[in-house]
C-alpha positions as semicolon CSV with decimal commas, in nm:
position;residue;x (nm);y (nm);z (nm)
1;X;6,330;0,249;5,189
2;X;6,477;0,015;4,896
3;X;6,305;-0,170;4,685
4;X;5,943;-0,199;4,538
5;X;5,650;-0,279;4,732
6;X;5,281;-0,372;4,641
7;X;4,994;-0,240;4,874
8;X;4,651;-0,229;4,940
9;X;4,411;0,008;5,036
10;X;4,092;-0,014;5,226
11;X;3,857;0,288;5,088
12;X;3,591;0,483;5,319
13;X;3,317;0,303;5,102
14;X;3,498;-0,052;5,183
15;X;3,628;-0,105;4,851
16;X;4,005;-0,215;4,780
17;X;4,234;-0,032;4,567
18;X;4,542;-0,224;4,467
19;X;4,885;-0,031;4,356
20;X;5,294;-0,040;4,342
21;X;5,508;0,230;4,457
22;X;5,845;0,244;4,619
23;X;5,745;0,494;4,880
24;X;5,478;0,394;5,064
25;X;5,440;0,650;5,310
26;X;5,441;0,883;5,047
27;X;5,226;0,704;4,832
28;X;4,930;0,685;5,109
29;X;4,960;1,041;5,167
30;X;4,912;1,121;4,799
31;X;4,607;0,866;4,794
32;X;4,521;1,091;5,104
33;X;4,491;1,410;4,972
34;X;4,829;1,493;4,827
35;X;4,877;1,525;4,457
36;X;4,937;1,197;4,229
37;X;4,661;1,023;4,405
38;X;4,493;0,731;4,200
39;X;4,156;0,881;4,072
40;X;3,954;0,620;4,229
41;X;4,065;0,658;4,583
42;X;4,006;1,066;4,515
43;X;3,641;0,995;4,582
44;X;3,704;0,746;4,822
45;X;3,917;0,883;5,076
46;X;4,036;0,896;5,368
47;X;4,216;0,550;5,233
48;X;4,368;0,293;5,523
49;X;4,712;0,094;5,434
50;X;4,561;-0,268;5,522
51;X;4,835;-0,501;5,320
52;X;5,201;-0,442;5,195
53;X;5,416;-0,676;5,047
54;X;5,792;-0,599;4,927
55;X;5,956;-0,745;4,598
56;X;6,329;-0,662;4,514
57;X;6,289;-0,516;4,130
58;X;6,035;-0,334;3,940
59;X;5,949;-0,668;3,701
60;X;5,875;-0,866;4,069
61;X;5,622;-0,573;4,176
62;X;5,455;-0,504;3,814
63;X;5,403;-0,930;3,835
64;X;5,267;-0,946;4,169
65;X;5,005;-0,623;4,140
66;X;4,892;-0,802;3,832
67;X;4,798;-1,159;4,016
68;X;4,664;-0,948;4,310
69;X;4,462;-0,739;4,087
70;X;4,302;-1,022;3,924
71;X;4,243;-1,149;4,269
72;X;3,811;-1,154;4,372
73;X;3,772;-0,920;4,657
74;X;3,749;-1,226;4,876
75;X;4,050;-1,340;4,743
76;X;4,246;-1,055;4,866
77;X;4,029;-1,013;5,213
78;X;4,222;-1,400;5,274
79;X;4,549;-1,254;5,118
80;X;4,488;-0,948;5,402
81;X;4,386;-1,159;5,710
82;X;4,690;-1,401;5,682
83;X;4,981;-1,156;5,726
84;X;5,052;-1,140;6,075
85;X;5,035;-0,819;6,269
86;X;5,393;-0,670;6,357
87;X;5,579;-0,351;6,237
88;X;5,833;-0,264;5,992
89;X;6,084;-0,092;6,106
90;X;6,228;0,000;5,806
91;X;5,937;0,289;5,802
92;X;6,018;0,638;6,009
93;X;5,832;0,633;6,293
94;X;5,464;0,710;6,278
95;X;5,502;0,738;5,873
96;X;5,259;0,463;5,860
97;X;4,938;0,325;6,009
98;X;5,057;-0,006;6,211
99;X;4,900;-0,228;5,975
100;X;5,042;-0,557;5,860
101;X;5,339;-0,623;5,626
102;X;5,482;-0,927;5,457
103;X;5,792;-1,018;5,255
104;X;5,755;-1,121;4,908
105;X;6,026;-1,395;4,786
């Protein structure tokens, strides 16, 4: 996996966490349980992937987790429902819940 990509996370409670990483797989499973998780999701887990997008440097994803963060939570439920459902297949297999991905410019 290249690049940087920005995520969302649906907590148990319902609440959305937003972050950056360039692992994603790895970053879930450390929101999951392993160490390095955020300290919000810690109390909030288990944690669902529910919205990915990829940028090509580290400025593009530091940018874009800024505008989503300021987002309202209904904001980012819209942002959420209008990525289409498919697979990335850059991901090994079963790494990741299928949930849906989209390409950032």
């Amino acid at each position: 996996m290249n690049g940087y990509y920005v995520y969302i996370l649906e907590c148990v409670d319902k609440t959305l966490y937003t972050g950056w990483t360039s692992n994603i797989a790895k970053r879930v499973r450390e929101h999951n349980g392993g160490k390095g998780g955020a300290k919000y999701t810690r109390a909030r887990r288990p944690v669902r992937l529910v919205y990915t997008e990829a940028c090509s440097c580290l400025s593009d994803v530091l940018k874009r987790e800024a505008q989503i963060k300021r987002m309202s939570r209904f904001g980012k439920l819209e942002l959420i429902a209008k990525v289409p459902y498919r697979q990335d297949h850059n991901f090994p297999e079963n790494s990741l819940p299928k949930y849906p991905l989209k390409k950032h410019p």
